[in-house]
C-alpha positions as CSV (number, residue, x, y, z in Angstrom):
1,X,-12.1,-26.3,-2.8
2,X,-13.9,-27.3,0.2
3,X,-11.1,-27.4,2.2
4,X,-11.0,-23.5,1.6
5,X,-14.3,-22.3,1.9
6,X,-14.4,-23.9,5.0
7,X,-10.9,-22.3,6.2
8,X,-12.5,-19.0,4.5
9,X,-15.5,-19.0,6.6
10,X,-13.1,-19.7,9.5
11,X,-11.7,-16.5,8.9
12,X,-14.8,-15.1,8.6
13,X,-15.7,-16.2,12.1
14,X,-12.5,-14.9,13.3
15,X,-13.8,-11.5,12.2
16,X,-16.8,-11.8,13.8
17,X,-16.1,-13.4,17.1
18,X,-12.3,-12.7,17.7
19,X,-12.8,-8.9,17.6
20,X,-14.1,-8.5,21.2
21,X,-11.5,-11.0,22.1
22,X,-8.8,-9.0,20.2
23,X,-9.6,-5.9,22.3
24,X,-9.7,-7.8,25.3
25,X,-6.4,-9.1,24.6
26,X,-5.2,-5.7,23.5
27,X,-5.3,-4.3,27.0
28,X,-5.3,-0.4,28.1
29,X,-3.8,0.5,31.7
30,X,-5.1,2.9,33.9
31,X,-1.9,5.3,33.1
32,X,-2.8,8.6,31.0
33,X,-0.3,10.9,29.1
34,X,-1.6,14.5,27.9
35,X,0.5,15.5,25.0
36,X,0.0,19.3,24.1
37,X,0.4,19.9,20.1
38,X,0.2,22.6,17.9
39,X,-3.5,21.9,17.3
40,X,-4.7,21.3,21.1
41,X,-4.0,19.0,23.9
42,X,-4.5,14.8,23.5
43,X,-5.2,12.4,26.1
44,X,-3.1,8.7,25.2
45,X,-3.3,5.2,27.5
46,X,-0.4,3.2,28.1
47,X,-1.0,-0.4,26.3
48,X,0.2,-3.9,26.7
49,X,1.5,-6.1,23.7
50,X,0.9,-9.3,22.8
51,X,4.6,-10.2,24.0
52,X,3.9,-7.9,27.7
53,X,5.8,-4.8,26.7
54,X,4.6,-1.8,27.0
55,X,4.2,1.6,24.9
56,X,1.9,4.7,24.8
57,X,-1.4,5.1,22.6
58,X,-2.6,8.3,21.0
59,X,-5.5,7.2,18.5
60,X,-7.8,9.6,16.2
61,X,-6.0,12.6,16.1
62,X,-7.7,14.7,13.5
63,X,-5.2,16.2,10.8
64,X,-7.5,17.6,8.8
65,X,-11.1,19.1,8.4
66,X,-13.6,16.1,7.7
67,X,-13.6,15.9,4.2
68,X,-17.4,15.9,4.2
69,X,-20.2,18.1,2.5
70,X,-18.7,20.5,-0.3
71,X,-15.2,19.3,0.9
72,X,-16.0,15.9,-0.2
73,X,-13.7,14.8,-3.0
74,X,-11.5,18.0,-2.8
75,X,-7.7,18.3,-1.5
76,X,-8.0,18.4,2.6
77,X,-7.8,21.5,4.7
78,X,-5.8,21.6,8.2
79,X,-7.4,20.9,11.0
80,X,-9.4,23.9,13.5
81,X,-7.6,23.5,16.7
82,X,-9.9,22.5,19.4
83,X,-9.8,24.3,23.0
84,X,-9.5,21.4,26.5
85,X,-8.4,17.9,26.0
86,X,-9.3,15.2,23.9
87,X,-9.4,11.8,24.4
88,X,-7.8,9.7,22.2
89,X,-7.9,6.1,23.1
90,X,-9.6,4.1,20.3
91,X,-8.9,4.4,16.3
92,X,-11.6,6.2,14.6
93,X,-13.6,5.1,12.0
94,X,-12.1,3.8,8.7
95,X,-13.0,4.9,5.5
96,X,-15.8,4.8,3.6
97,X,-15.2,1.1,1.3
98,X,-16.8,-2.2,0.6
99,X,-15.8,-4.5,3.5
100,X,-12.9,-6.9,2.3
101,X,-14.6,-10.0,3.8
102,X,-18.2,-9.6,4.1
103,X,-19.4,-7.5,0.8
104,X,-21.3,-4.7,3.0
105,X,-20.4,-0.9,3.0
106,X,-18.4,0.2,5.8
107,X,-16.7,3.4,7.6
108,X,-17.2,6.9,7.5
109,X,-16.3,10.0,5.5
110,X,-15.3,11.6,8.3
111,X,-12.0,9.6,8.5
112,X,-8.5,11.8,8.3
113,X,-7.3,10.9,11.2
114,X,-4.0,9.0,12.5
115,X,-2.3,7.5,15.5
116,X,0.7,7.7,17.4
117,X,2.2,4.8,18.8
118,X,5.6,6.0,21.1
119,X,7.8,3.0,23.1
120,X,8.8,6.0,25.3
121,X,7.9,9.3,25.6
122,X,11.0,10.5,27.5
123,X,14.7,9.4,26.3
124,X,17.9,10.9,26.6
125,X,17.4,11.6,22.3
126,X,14.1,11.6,20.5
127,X,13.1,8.5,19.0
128,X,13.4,7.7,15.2
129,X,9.8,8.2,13.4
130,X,7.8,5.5,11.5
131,X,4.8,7.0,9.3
132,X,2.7,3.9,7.9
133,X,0.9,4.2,5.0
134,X,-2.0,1.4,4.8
135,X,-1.9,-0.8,1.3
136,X,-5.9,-2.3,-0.1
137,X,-5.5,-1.3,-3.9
138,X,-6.7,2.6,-3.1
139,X,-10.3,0.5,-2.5
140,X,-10.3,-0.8,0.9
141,X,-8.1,-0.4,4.1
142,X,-7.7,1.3,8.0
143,X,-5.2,2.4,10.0
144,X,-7.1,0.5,12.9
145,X,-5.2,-2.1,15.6
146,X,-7.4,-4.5,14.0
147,X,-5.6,-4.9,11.3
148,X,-2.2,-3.1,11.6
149,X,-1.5,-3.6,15.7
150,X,2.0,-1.8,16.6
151,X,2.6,-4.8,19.2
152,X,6.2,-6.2,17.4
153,X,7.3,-2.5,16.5
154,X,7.0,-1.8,20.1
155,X,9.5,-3.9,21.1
156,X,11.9,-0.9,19.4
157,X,12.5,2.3,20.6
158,X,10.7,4.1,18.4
159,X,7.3,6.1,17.3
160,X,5.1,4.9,14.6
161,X,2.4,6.6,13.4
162,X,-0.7,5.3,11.4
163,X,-2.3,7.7,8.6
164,X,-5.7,6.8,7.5
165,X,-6.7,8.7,4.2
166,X,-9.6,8.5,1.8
167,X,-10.4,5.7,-0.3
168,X,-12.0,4.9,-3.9
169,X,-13.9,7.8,-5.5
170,X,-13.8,9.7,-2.5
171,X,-9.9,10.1,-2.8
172,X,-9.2,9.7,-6.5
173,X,-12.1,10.7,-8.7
174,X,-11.3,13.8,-11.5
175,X,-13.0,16.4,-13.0
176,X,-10.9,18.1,-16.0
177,X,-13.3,21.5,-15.4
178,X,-10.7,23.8,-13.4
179,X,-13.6,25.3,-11.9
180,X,-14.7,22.3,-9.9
181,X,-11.0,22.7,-8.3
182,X,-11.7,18.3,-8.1
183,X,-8.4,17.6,-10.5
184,X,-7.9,14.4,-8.1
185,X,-5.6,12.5,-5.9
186,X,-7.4,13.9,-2.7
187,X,-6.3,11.1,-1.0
188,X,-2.5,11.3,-1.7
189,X,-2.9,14.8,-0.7
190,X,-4.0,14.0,2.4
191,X,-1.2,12.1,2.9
192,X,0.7,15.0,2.5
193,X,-1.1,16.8,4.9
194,X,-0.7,13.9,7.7
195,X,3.1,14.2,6.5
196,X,3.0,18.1,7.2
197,X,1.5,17.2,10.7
198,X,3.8,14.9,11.8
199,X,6.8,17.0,11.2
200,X,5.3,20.0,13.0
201,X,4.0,17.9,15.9
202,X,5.8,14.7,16.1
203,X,8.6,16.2,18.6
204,X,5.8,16.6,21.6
205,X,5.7,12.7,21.7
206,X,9.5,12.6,22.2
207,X,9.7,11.7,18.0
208,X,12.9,13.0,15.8
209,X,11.0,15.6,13.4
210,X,14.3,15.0,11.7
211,X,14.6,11.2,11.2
212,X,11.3,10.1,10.1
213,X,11.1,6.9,8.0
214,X,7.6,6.8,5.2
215,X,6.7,3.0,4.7
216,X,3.9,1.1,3.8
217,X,2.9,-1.8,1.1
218,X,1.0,-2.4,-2.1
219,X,-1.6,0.9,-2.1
220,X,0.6,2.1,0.6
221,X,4.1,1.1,-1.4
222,X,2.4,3.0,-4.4
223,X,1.8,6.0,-1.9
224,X,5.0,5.7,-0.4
225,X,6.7,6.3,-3.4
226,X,4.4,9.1,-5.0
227,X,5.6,10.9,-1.7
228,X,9.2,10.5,-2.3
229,X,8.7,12.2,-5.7
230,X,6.3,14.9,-5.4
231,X,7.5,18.2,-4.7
232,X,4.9,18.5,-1.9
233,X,7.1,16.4,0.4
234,X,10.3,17.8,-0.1
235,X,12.4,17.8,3.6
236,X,9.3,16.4,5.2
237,X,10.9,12.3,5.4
238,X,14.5,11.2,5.2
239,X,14.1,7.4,4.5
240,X,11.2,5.1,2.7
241,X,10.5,1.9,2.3
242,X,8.5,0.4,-0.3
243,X,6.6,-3.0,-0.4
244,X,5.0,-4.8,-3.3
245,X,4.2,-1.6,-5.0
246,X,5.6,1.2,-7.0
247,X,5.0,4.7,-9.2
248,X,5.3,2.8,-12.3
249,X,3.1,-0.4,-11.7
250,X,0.4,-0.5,-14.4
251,X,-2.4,0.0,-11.4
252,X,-0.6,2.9,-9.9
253,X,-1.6,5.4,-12.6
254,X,-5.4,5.4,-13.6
255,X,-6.2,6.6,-17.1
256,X,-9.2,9.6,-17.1
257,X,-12.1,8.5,-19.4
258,X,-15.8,8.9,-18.7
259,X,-15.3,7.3,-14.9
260,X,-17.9,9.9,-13.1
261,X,-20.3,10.0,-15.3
262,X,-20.4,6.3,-15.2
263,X,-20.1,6.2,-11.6
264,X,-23.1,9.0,-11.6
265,X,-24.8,6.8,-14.0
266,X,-24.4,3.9,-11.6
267,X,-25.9,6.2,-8.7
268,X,-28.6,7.2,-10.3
269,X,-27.8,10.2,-12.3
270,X,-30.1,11.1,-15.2
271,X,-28.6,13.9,-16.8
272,X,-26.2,14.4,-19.5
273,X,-22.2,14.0,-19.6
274,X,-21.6,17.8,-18.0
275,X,-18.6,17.7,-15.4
276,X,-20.5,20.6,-13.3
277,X,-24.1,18.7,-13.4
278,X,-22.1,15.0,-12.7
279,X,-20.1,16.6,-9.9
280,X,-23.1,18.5,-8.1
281,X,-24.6,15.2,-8.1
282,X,-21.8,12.9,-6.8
283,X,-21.4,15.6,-4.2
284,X,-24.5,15.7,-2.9
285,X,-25.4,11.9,-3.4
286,X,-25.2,9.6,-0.7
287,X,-21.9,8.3,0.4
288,X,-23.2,4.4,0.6
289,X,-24.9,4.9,-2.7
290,X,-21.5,6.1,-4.2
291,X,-19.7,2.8,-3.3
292,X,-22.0,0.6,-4.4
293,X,-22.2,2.5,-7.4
294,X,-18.9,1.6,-8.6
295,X,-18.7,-2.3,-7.9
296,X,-19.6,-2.6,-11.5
297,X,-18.0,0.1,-13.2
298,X,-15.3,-2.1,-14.9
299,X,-16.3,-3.1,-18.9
300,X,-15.1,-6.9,-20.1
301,X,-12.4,-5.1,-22.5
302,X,-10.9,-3.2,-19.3
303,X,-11.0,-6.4,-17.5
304,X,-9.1,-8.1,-20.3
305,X,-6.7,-5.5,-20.0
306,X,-6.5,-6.6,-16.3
307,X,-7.4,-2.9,-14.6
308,X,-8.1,-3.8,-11.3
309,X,-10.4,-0.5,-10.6
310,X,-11.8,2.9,-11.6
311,X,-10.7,5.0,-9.5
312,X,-6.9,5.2,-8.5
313,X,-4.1,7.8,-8.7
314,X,-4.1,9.7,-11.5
315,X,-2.1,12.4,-13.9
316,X,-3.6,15.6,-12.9
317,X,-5.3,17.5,-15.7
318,X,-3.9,21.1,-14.3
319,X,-1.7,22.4,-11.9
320,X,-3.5,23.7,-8.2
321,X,-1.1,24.8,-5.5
322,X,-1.8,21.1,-3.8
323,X,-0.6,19.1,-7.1
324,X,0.6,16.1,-6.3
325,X,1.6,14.5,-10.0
326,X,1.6,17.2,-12.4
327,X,2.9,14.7,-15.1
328,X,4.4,10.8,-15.8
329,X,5.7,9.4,-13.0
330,X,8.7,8.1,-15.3
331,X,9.7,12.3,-15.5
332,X,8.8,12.7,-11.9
333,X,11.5,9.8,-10.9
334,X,14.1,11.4,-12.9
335,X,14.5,14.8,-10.9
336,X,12.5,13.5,-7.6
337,X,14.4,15.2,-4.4
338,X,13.9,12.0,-3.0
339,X,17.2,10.7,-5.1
340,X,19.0,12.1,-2.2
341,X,17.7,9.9,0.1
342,X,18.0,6.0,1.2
343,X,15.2,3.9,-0.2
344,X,14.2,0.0,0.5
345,X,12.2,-1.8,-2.0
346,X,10.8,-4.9,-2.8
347,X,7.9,-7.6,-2.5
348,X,7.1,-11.1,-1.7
349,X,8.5,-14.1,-3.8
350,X,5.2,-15.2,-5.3
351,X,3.0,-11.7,-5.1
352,X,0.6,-13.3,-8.0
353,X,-1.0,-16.0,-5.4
354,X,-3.0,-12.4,-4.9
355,X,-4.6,-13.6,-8.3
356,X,-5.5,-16.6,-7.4
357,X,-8.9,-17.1,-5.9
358,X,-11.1,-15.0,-8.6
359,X,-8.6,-16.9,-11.5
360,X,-10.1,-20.2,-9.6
361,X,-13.8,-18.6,-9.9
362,X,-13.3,-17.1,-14.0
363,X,-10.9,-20.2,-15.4
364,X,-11.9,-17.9,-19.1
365,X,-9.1,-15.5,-17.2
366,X,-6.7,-17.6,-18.6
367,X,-8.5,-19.9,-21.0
368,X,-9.1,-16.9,-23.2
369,X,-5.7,-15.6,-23.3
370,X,-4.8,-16.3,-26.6
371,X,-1.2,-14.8,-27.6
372,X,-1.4,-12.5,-24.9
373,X,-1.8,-9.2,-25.9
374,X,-3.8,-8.2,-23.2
375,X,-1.4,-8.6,-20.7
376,X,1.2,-6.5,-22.6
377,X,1.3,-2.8,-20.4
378,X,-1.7,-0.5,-22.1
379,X,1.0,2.2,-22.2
380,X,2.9,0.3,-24.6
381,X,0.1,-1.0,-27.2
382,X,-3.1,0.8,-26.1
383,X,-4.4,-0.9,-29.5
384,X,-4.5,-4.2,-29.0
385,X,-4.9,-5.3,-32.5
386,X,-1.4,-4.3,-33.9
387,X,0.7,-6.7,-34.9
388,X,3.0,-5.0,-32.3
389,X,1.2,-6.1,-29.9
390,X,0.6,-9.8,-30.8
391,X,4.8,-10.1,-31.4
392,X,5.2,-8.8,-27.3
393,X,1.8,-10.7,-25.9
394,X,4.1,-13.8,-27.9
395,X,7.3,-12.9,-26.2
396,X,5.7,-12.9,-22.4
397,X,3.6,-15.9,-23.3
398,X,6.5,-17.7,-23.9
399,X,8.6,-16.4,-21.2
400,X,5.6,-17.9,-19.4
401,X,3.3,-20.9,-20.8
402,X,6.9,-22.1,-23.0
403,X,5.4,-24.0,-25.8
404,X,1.9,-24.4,-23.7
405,X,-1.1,-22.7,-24.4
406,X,-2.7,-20.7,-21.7
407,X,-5.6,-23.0,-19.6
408,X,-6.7,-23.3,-16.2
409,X,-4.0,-26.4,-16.6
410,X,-1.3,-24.0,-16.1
411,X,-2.9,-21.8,-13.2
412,X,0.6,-21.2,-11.4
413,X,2.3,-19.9,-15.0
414,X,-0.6,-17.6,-14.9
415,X,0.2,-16.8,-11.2
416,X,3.6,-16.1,-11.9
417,X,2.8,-13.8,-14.7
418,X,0.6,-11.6,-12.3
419,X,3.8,-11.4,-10.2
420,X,5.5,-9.6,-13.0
421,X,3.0,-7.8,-14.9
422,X,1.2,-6.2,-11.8
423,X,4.5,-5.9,-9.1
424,X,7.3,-7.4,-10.2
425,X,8.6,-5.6,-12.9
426,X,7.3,-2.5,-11.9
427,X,9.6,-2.7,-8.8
428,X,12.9,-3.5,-11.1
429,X,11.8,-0.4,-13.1
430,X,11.8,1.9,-10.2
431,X,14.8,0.3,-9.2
432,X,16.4,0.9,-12.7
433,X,15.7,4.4,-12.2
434,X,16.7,5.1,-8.8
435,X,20.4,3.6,-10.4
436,X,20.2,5.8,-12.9
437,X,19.0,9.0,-11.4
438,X,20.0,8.9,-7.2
439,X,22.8,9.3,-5.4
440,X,21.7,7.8,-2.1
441,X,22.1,3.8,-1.5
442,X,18.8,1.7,-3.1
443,X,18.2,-1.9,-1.1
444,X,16.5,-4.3,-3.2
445,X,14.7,-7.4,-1.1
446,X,12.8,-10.2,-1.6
447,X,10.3,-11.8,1.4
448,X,10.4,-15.6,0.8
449,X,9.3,-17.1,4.4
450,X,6.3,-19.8,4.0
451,X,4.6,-20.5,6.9
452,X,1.8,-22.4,6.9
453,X,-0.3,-21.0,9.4
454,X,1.0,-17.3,9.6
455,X,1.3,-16.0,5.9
456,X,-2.3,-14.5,6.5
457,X,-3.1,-12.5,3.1
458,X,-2.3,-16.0,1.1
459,X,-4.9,-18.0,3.2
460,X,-7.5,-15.4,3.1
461,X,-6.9,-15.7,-0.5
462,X,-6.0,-19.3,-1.6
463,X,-6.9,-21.3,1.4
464,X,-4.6,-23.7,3.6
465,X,-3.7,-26.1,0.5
466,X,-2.1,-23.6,-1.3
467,X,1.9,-22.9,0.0
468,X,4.1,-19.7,-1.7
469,X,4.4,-16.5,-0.1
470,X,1.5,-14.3,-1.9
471,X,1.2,-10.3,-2.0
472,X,1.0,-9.1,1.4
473,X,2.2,-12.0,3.7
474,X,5.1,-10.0,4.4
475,X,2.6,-8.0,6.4
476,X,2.4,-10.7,8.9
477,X,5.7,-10.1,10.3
478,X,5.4,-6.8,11.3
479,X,2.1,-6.1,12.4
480,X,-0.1,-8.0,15.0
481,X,-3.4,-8.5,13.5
482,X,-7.1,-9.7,14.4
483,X,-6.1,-13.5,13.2
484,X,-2.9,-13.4,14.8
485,X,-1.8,-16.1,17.5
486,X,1.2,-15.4,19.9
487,X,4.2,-17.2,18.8
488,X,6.3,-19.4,20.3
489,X,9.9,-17.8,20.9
490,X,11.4,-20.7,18.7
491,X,9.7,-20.7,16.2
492,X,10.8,-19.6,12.8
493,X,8.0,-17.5,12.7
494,X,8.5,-15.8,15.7
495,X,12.4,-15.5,14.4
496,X,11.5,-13.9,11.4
497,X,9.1,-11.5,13.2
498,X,12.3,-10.4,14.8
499,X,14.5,-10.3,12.2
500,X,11.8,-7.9,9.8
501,X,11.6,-5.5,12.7
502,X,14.7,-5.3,13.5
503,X,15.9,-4.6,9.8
504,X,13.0,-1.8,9.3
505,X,13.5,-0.2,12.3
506,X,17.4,-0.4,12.3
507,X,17.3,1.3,8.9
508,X,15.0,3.8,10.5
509,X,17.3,4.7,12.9
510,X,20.2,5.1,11.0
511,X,20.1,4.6,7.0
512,X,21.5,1.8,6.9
513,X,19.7,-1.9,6.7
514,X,21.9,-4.2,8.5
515,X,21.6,-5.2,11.8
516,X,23.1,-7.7,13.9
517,X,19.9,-10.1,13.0
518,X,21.0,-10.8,9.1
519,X,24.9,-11.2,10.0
520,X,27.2,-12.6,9.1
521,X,25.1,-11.6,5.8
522,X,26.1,-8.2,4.5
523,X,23.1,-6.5,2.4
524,X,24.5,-3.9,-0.2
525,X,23.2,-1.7,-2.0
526,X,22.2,-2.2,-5.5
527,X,24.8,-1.0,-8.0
528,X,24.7,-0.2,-11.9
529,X,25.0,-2.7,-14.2
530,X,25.3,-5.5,-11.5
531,X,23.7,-8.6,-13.3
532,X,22.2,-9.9,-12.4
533,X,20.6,-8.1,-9.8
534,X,21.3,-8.8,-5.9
535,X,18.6,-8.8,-3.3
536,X,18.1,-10.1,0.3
537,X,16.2,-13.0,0.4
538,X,14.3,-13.3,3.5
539,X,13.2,-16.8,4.4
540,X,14.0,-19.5,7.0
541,X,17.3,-17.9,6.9
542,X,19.1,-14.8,5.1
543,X,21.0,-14.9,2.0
544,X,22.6,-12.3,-0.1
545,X,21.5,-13.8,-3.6
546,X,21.2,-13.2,-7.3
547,X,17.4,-11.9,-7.8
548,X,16.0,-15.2,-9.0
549,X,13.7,-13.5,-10.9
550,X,15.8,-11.8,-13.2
551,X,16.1,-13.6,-16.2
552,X,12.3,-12.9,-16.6
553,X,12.7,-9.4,-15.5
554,X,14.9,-9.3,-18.9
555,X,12.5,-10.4,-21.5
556,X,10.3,-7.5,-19.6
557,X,13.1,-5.1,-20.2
558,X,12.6,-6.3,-23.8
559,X,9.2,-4.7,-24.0
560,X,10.4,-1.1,-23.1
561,X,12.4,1.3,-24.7
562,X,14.7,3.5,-23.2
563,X,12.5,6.3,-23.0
564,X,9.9,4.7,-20.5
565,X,12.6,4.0,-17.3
């Protein structure tokens, strides 16, 4: 454990010190590009990569009114166009959120803004689009260089843009009073708006308006995919790709209880349980106050049930003009318009590691497991004490543990769980229904490259001991980030930088996956009752394989009937 703290703190230092460095390194040239959009004129700066190519920057573009005073927690307006130019050369502020390393409050309300990365701004045909939706469990995240640089993208010709959207409370609390107009998903409905932008404006930085490729992982995969099946989006994408996440993953859908009163509680609220009184309150409170509000928010039974926090996507209670998810995402999937097009999905070969640090800190995680029945899904025994759910808790224990009992003993069996029960299976189910229920081509993949320096998530979360590729490290391999070092052109590392952006941005271009970088392997598209199921498997090399995670994925199936894919 020492060996981690220390390579923790090392991190932490790298935060700290490696920033100035970072946008040092990140350098700006004196060349300026005005772009005029529908909205007013924008003033980018030609960058330099970390490998010495070039591309143009267009950061903090404002899609939307700041979401601030009596617009706080409500669906975002467009944007007032603004008269001369402005200068867009740094990111702006992220969102409002706990800092991921260092515990303190960070960012601003005023964040719906994104960025516009272009390789070229004049080509004999407009470039294929990228929109990148940022992942940090609805909780934490930026569309910042910091953290997701566009330097290997930019080695393809094409445009990708960043959309930064609000976080925690601020983007997901509900209110059941129609009056309050607050029925929630702000933040996804942002998203929408930022999608809306982008195919009105994207052509004036020489982007196809026509071939525009959604993406992002975890939070972002979850996002991703609630765009590709709300009517909001219809015609406004032609491709996704979704990483690590999914519609139907037990955190993607929050359940409404007494969350704002709690959180208003939290804040300092007084009053009674009245939606108008609580919301006047959160609305007026300060913004800081609010996040600090809801570190605690959780009670032991939920954390049993492993909810990982309050205030996520949720059902809306009625219908607005900007509804995002009028009902269960299992009936949304069905008649989605997004069956028509091409999607990618899929995670990282051991996305429980994400699990692993806090399991380390609360052993009782696992040491007071029992038979399991609070790891069965909440939507299929929301009592815990039936005798239904003891016989499924026993059937995933065993598919698990075997014949041993749940301890701190068996940490990776616990691991591996978490890689079914909060990703895993929740991918195969969306996969399951895009077979069922789409007509266009579905690519299942699996990310199974271990490097032991660059898979970055796993050693911010487990240290430099612990090897596997964990939630998030496929991340690595397509953005440059703060703790990145420039790779060596040999190295496998370097390789498999190449081959991941070469597949996403080949598929952007044209549909279709494979590119000369995974030949002689030929990746096809998943196909009913193939079993078991095929996947890429991205690692030192590329194989075509049987999904080794299937015969677990079956027990899983067990679980469910018919009715819930």
């Amino acid at each position: 454990m020492d060996i981690e703290i220390g390579y923790l703190d090392l991190i932490k230092m790298g935060f700290k010190l490696a920033g100035h460095k970072f946008q040092q390194y990140r350098l700006k040239t004196n060349e300026t590009k005005i772009i005029a959009t529908t909205d007013g004129k924008l003033k980018g700066v030609k960058r330099i990569t970390a490998y010495n190519d070039t591309y143009h920057s267009f950061e903090k573009i404002p899609f939307a009114k700041p979401p601030v005073g009596d617009l706080r927690f409500k669906a975002p307006e467009p944007c007032v166009p603004w008269e001369g130019v402005r200068d867009c050369y740094s990111p702006g502020k992220k969102p409002l959120q706990e800092h991921i390393i260092f515990g303190n409050v960070d960012g601003s309300e005023d964040c719906l803004y994104l960025n516009v990365y272009v390789k070229k701004l004049l080509s004999e045909n407009p470039l294929p689009v990228m929109v990148c939706i940022y992942g940090g469990a609805f909780q934490v995240g930026e569309a910042s260089r910091d953290v997701y640089s566009p330097d290997y993208f930019m080695r393809e010709d094409i445009v990708l843009v960043m959309v930064s959207y609000r976080l925690g409370p601020f983007g997901f609390i509900s209110f059941k009073d129609p009056s309050l107009n607050i029925p929630g998903n702000a933040a996804l409905k942002d998203i929408v708006l930022a999608l809306r932008w982008v195919k009105k404006n994207i052509q004036y930085f020489n982007g196809d308006a026509n071939n525009i490729t959604l993406f992002g992982e975890s939070a972002g995969g979850v996002s991703t995919h609630y765009m590709m099946i709300t009517d909001q989006t219809k015609g406004l994408f032609q491709k996704a790709i979704v990483q690590s996440g999914s519609v139907l993953a037990s955190w993607a859908t929050t359940p409404y209880s007494s969350y704002p009163y709690r959180l208003a509680l939290a804040a300092g609220y007084k009053g009674e349980e009245n939606e108008k009184k609580i919301c006047e309150f959160l609305t007026k409170c300060n913004g800081k106050k609010i996040i600090t509000a809801q570190k605690n928010l959780l009670t032991e039974e939920e954390r049993r049930d492993r909810l990982i926090f309050i205030f996520g996507p949720v059902i809306e209670p009625y219908i607005t003009a900007h509804c995002v998810v009028p009902k269960h995402p299992v009936e949304m999937l069905r008649t989605a318009w997004s069956n028509e097009i091409p999607l990618i999905i899929g995670g990282c070969s051991f996305e429980g590691l994400f699990s692993y640090a806090e399991t380390i800190k609360s052993p009782g995680r696992i040491n007071n497991l029992g038979d399991c029945q609070h790891i069965v899904p909440p939507e299929l025994c929301p009592d815990r004490t039936t005798d239904l759910c003891k016989e499924l808790g026993l059937k995933l224990k065993k598919a698990h543990f075997g014949d041993n009992q749940p301890s701190i003993t068996h940490l990776y069996s616990y691991l591996d769980l978490m890689s079914y029960r909060l990703f895993w299976h929740a991918i195969h189910r969306a996969l399951q229904s895009r077979l069922a229920y789409a007509s266009a081509p579905t690519y299942l993949y699996r990310f199974d490259f271990d490097s032991a320096f660059f898979n970055h998530f796993r050693l911010l979360k487990c240290g430099k001991e612990v090897r596997g590729v964990c939630h998030g490290d496929d991340l690595s391999y397509l953005f440059y980030n703060i703790i990145s070092v420039k790779l060596q052109h040999d190295s496998p590392e370097y390789k498999t930088m190449e081959r991941m952006i070469a597949i996403w941005t080949h598929y952007a271009a044209t549909g279709d996956p494979n590119t000369d970088r995974i030949q002689p392997v030929v990746w096809k598209p998943a196909e009913i009752d193939e079993s078991p199921t095929k996947c890429l498997n991205i690692s030192h090399d590329v194989k075509y394989i049987d999904l080794p995670e299937s015969d677990k994925l079956k027990i899983w199936d067990s679980l469910y009937t018919k009715d819930l894919y």
